[in-house]
C-alpha positions in Angstrom: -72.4 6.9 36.5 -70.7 3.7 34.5 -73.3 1.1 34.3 -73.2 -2.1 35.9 -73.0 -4.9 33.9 -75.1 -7.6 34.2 -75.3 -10.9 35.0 -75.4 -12.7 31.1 -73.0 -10.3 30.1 -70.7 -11.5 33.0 -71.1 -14.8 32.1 -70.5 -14.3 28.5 -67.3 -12.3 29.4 -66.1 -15.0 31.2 -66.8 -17.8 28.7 -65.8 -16.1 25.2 -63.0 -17.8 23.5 -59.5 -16.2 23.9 -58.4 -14.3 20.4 -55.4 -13.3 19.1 -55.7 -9.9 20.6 -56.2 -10.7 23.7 -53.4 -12.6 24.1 -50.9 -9.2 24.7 -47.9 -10.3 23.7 -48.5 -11.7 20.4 -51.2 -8.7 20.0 -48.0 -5.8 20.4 -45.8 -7.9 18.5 -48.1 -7.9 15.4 -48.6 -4.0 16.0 -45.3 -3.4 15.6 -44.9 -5.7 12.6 -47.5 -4.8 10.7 -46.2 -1.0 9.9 -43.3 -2.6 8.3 -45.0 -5.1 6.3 -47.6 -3.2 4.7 -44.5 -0.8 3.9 -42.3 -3.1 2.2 -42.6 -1.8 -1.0 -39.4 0.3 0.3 -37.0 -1.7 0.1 -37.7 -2.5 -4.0 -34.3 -0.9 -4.4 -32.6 -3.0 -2.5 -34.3 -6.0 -4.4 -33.1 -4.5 -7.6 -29.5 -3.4 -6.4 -29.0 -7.3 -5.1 -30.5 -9.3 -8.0 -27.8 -7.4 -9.8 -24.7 -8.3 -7.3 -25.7 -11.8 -7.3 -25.6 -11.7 -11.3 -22.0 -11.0 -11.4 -20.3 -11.3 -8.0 -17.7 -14.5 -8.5 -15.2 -15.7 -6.0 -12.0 -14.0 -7.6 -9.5 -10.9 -6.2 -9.6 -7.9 -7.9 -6.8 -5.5 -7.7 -6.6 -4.5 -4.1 -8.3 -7.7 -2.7 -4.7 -9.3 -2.9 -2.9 -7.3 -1.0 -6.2 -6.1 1.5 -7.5 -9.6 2.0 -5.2 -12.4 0.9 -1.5 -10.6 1.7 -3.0 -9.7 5.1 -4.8 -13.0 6.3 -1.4 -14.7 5.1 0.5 -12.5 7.6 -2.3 -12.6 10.2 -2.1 -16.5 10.1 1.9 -16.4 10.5 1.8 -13.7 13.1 1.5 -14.5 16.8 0.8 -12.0 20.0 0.9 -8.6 19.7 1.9 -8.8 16.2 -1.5 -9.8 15.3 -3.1 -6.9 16.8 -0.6 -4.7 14.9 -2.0 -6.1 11.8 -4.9 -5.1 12.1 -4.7 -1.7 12.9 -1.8 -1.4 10.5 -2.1 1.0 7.0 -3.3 -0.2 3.7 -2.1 2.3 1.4 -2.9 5.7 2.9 -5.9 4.1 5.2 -6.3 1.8 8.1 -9.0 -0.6 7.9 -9.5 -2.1 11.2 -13.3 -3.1 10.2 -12.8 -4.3 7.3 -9.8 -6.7 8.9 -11.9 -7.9 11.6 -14.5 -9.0 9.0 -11.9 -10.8 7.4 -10.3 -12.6 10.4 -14.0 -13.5 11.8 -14.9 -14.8 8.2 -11.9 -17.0 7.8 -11.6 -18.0 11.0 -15.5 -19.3 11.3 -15.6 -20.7 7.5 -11.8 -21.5 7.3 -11.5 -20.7 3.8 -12.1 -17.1 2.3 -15.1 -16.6 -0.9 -14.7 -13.5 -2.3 -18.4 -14.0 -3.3 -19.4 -14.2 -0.3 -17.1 -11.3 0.7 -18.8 -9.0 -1.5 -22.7 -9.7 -0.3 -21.7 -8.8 3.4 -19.8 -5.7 2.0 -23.1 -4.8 0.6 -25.5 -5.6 3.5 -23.7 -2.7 5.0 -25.5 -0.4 2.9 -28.8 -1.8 3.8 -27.9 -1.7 7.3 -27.4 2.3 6.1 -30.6 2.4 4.4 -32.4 1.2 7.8 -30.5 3.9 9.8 -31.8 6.8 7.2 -35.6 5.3 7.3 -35.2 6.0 11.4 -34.0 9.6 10.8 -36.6 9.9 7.9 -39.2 8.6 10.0 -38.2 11.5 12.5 -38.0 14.2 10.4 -40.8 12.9 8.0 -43.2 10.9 9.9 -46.1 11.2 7.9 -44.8 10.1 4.6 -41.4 9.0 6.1 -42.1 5.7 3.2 -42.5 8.0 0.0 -39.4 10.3 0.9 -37.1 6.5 1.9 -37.8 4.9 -1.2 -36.7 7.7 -3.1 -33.6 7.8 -0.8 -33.2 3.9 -1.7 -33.3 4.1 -5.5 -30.1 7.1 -5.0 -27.7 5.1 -2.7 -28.5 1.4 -4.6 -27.6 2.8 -7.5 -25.2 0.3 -9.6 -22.8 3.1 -11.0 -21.1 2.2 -7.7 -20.0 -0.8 -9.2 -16.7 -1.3 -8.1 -18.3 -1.4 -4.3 -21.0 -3.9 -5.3 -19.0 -6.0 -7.3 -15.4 -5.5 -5.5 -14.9 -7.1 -2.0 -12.6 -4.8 -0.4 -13.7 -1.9 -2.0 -17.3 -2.5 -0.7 -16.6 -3.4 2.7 -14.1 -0.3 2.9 -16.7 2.5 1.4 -20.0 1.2 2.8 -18.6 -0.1 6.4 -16.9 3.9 7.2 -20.6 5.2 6.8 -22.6 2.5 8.0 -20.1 2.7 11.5 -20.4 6.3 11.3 -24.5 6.2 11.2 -24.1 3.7 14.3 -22.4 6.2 15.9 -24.8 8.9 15.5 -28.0 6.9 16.2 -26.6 5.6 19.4 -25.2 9.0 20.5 -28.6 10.3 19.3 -30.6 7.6 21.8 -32.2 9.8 25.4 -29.8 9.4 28.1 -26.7 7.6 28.4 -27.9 3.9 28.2 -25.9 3.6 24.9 -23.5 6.0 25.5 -20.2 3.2 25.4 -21.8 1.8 22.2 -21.7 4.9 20.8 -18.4 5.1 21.2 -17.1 2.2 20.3 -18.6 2.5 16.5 -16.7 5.8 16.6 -13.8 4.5 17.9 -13.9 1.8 14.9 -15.0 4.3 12.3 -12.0 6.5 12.7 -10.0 3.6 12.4 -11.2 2.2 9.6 -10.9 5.0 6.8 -8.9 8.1 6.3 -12.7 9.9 6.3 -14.0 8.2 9.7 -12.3 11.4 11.2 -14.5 13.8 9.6 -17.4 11.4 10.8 -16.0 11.5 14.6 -15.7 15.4 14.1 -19.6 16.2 12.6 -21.1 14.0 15.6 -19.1 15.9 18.1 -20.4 19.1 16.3 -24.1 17.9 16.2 -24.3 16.9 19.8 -23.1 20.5 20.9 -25.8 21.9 19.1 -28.1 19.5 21.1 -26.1 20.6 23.9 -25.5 17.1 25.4 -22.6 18.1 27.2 -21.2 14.6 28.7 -22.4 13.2 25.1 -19.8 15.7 23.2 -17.2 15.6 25.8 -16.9 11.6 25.2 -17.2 12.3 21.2 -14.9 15.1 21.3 -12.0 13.3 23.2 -12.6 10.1 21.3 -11.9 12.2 17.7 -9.0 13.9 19.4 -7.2 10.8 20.8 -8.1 8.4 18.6 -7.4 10.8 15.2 -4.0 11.3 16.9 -3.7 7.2 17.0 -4.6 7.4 13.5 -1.2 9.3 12.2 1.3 7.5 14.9 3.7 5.7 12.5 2.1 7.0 9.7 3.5 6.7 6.4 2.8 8.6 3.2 2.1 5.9 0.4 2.9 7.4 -3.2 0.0 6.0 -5.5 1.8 2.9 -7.8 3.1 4.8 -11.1 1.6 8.2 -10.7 3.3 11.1 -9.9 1.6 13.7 -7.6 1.3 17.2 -9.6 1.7 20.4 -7.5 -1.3 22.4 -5.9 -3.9 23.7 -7.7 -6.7 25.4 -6.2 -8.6 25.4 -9.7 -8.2 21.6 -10.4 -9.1 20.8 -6.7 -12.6 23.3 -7.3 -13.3 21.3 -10.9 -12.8 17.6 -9.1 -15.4 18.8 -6.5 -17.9 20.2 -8.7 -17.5 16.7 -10.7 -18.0 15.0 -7.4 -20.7 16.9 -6.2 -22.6 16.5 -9.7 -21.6 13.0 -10.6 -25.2 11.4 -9.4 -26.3 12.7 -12.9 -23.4 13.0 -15.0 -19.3 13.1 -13.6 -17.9 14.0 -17.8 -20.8 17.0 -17.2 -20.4 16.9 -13.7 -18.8 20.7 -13.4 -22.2 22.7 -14.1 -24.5 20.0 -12.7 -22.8 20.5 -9.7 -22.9 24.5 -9.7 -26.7 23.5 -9.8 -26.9 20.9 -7.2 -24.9 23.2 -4.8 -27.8 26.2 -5.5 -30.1 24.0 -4.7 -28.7 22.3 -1.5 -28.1 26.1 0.4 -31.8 27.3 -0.8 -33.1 23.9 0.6 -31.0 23.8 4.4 -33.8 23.0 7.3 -32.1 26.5 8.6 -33.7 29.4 9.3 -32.4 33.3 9.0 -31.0 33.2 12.6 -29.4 29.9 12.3 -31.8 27.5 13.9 -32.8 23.5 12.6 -35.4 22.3 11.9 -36.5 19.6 14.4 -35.2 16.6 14.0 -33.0 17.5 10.7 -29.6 17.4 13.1 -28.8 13.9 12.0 -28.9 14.5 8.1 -26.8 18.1 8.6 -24.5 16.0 10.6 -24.7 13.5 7.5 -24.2 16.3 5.0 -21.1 17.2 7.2 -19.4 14.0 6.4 -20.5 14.1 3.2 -18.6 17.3 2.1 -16.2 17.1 4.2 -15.1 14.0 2.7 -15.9 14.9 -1.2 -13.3 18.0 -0.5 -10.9 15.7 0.8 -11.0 13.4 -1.7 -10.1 16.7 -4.6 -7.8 17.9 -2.5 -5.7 14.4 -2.2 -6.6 12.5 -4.8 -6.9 15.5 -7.8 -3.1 15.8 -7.2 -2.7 12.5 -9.1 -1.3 12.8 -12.6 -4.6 11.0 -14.2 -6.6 13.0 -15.8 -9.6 15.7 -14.6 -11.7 12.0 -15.0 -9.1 10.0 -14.8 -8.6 10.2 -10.8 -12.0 9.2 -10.2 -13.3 6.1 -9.4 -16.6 4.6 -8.7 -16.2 4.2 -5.4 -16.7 7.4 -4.6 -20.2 7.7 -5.7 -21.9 6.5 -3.1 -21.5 10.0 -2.0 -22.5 11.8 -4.4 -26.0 9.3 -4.5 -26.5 10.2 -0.9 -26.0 13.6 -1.2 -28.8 13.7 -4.1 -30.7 11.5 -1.0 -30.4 14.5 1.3 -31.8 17.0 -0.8 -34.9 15.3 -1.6 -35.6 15.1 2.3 -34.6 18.6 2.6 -37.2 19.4 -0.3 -40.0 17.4 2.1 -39.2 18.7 5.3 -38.8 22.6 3.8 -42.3 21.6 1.8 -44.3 19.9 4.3 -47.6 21.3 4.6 -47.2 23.3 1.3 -50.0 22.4 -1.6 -47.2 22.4 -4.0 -44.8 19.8 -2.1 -46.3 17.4 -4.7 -45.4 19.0 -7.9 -41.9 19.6 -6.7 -41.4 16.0 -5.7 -42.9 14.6 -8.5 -40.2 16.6 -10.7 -37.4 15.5 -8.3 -38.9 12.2 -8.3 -38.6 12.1 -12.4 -35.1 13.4 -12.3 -33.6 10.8 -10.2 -35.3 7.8 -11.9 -34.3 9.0 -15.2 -30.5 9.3 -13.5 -31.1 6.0 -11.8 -32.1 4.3 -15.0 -28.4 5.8 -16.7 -26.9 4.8 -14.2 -28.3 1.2 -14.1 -27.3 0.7 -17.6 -23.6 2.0 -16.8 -23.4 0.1 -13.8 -24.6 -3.4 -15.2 -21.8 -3.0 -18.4 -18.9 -2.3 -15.8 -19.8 -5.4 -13.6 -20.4 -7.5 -17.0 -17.4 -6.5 -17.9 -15.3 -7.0 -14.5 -16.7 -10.6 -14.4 -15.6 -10.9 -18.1 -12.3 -10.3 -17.0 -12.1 -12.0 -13.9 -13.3 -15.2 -15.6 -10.5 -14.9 -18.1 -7.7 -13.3 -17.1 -5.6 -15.2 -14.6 -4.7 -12.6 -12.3 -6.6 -9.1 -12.5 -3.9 -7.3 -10.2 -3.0 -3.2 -10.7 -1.6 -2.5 -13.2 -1.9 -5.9 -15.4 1.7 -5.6 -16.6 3.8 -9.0 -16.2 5.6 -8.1 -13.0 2.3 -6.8 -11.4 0.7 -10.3 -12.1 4.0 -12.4 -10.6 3.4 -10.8 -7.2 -0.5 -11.5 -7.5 0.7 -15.3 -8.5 3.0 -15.1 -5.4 0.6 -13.8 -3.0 -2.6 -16.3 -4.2 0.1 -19.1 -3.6 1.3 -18.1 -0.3 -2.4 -17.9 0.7 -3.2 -21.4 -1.1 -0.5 -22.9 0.7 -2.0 -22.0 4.0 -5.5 -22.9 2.8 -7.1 -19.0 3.0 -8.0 -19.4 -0.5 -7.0 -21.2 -3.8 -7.7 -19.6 -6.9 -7.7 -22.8 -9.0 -10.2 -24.1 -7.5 -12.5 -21.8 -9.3 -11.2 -22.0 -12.9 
């Protein structure tokens, strides 16, 4: 029988002074807070990575930004009706960036004047906005240590050998905004029921249209959610990658890469610039047997078992290795065709793949682990590995950005090629934008 209380302890109910958690709002709100506070330590990465951009990012173009950025907010600005929607969807060399345009239209038109600076931080709050989408998976897949396994995920993907998108404004918003809209995709399309179904599709609609590789993004979370077997869920994905891939190649135009000439096939070459891709966290000159290695370990680490089946909750990081691969061999197969050089056609760019990919298989090593005593030791050595490449890395990284700003600062137009006739259409195409006050390049020398 539950006692009665009595008549004091009535009164002293009654009378006690109201605390904080009593009061349930403010009570729930610090609950939820506090997880996130006392885990902070996760984001030191992401610290690190933007101490570094905010060293060396300055309000110049480089290379592409004239033609991206300034060439295109000078035609937006001119263009009226229709036009201006053309624009935005229209190609930029052998993609269309319909995010990356928006950003640039909203920026100018709020601000009136573009800052490549500033440009170049928002390009890079894209990969935190990542990083917060892979804690959520992590924290599904890994609840217990979900904060271990993310800020070992954080020190791969802020890694500053992806200079050119942490110090490059188009280059950044481009690479980072394809997988950040292709993340929203998959989290929204992941959420029960169909509350968030139309956001869903609306980041996927955007993400196919804003990179040659948002396609094979659409395609691995049609894939996923017919493994879930969310029928209405893949039926709306499916027709969306279908449709809107389609859209993608309607008045398409092949654009031959400025002074290189494309060599025939070669299924060898195409097999050595994967391998480099594939390995290139560590080492892209050594990048042909660290990635023989890195490819062992990835299939003896898949959350699969003998008949086929996922682990629970790893469906969003196959999905993620999906559009990882998928767009590594795309990348050998189109751009290894250029006459540059096995290293030569590379760029750092494309690293951020190869740092997530290294990302992956350290969750795959927890969640194939988990419960095991020696999940520890084998973490610990992965752990040593990738600081050891992060601290290489670092060290490349900071001399390419030192060096970008060097040249930025000094030369007065960093455009292509840097030949005479490359920098008279840079001159022309800084003046027509001056001229219609989108940005003025003397008034940061």
């Amino acid at each position: 029988m539950k006692p009665t209380p009595t008549k004091k302890a009535k009164v002293a109910e009654q009378t006690s002074p109201v605390t904080d958690s009593s009061i349930p709002g403010k009570s729930a709100g610090m609950n939820k807070l506090f997880p996130y506070l006392i885990n902070f330590w996760v984001f030191i990465p992401v610290v690190i990575y933007f101490s570094l951009v905010n060293k060396y990012a300055v309000n110049f173009p480089y290379q592409d930004d004239y033609n991206a950025i300034l060439e295109f907010l000078t035609k937006f600005k001119l263009a009226t009706g229709f036009d201006k929607l053309s624009l935005l969807v229209s190609q930029h060399g052998d993609h269309r960036i319909l995010h990356s345009r928006i950003v640039y239209v909203l920026y100018n038109g709020i601000f009136g004047k573009v800052n490549f600076r500033n440009l170049i931080f928002l390009g890079n709050l894209q990969l935190v906005i990542i990083f917060l989408f892979l804690i959520h998976f992590i924290k599904q897949a890994v609840p217990k240590y979900w904060n271990i396994v993310s800020v070992v995920v954080g020190f791969c993907i802020f890694d500053a050998s992806s200079y050119e998108n942490a110090d490059f404004a188009m280059s950044g918003m481009q690479n980072y905004g394809v997988l950040m809209l292709f993340l929203a995709s998959l989290y929204f399309y992941q959420k029960s029921g169909n509350k968030f179904l139309m956001l869903a599709a609306l980041f996927e609609i955007i993400c196919i249209f804003s990179s040659g590789n948002g396609m094979i993004g659409a395609l691995c979370t049609t894939i996923i959610l017919v493994l879930n077997r969310e029928k209405i869920k893949y039926m709306v994905s499916g027709a969306i990658f279908l449709v809107c891939s389609g859209l993608y190649y309607f008045h398409y135009e092949k654009i031959p890469a400025m002074g290189v000439k494309d060599e025939p096939f070669s299924l060898i070459r195409d097999v050595r610039f994967f391998l480099h891709m594939v390995g290139s966290h560590f080492s892209y000159e050594n990048g042909i047997p660290i990635g023989v290695c890195v490819l062992a370990v990835l299939i003896a680490l898949l959350p699969v078992s003998l008949k086929l089946k996922f682990r629970e909750n790893t469906l969003p990081f196959i999905s993620i290795l999906g559009f990882l691969m998928g767009t590594v061999l795309s990348i050998s197969v189109f751009r290894s065709t250029q006459a540059m050089g096995e290293l030569g056609a590379y760029s750092s760019r494309y690293l951020i793949y190869s740092h997530l990919l290294m990302g992956l298989l350290f969750i795959f090593l927890w969640v194939k682990l988990e419960g095991k005593k020696w999940v520890w030791y084998a973490s610990a050595a992965g752990v040593v590995m990738l600081l050891y490449a992060y601290q290489s890395n670092y060290e490349y990284g900071e001399g390419c950005m030192d060096m970008t700003k060097r040249r930025l600062e000094n030369m007065p137009y960093f455009y292509s090629d840097h030949k005479a006739e490359a920098n008279a259409k840079a001159k022309a195409l800084e003046e027509a934008a001056c001229k219609l006050g989108i940005y003025c390049i003397q008034d940061e020398r």
